[in-house]
C-alpha positions as CSV (number, residue, x, y, z in Angstrom):
1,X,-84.7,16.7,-11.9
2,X,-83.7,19.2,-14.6
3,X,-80.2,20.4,-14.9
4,X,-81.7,24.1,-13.9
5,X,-82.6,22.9,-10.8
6,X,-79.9,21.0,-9.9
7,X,-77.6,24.1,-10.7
8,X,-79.9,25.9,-8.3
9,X,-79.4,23.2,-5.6
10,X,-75.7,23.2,-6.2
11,X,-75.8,27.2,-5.7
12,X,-77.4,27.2,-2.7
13,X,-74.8,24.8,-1.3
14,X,-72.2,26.4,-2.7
15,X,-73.1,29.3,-1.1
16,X,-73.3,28.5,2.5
17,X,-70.0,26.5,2.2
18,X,-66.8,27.7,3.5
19,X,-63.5,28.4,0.6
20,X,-61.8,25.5,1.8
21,X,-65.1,23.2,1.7
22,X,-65.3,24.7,-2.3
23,X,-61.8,24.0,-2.7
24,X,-61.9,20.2,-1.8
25,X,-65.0,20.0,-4.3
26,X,-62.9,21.0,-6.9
27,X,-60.5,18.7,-5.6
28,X,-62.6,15.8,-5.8
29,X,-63.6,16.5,-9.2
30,X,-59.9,16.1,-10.2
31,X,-59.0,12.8,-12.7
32,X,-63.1,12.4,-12.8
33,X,-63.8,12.0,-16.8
34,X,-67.4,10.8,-16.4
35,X,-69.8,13.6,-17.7
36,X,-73.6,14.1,-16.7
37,X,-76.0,16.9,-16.4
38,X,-75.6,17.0,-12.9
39,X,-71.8,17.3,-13.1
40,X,-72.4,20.1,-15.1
41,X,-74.4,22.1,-13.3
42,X,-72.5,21.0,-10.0
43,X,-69.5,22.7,-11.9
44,X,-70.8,25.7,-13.4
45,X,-72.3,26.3,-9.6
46,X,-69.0,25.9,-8.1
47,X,-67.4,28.4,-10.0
48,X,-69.7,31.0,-10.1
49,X,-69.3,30.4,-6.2
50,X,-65.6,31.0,-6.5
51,X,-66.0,34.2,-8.9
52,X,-68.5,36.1,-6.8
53,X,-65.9,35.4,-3.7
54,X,-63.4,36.8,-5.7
55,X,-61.1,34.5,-6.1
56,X,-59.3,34.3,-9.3
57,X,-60.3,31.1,-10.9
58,X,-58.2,32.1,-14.1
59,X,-55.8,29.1,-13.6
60,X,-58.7,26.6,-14.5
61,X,-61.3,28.2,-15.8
62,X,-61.5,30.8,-19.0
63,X,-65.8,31.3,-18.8
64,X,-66.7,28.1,-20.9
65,X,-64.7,25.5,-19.8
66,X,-63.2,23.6,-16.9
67,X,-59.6,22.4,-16.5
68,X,-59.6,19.5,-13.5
69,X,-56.3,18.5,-14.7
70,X,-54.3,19.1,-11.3
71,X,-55.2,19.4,-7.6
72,X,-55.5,23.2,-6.7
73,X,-54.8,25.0,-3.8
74,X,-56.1,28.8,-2.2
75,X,-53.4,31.2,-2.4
76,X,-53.6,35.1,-2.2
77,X,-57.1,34.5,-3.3
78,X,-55.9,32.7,-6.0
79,X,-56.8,29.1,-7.6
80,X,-52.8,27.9,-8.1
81,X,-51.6,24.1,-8.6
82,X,-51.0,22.2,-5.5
83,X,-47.7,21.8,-5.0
């Protein structure tokens, strides 16, 4: 499957999914070093999902890259570190 597919699959999930269901997909993306196509365009999917909800992804994401360093959390619309 090419990666421009899977990023379309992803999409469509993404988009029927609920904020909390996006969240824990982040989540479990968290400590995950192994890298693949598919991880990238599961990714890129997810956070275009996030952005055209409006939720400010700036605490993990700057438009090219990805920080799954820490657990996050919804707050005010807002991706924060779980406490």
């Amino acid at each position: 499957m090419e990666n421009n597919s899977l990023f379309t699959e992803f999409a469509e999930r993404f988009s029927s999914a609920s904020l909390t269901s996006l969240v824990e997909s982040f989540n479990a993306q968290v400590g995950n070093r192994g890298w693949s196509s598919a991880r990238s365009a599961h990714d890129q999917a997810l956070m275009e999902e996030l952005v055209k909800r409006g939720v400010d992804v700036s605490a993990v994401y700057d438009g090219q890259s990805i920080s799954f360093a820490h657990t996050v959390v919804i707050k005010d619309n807002r991706l924060t570190a779980a406490e």
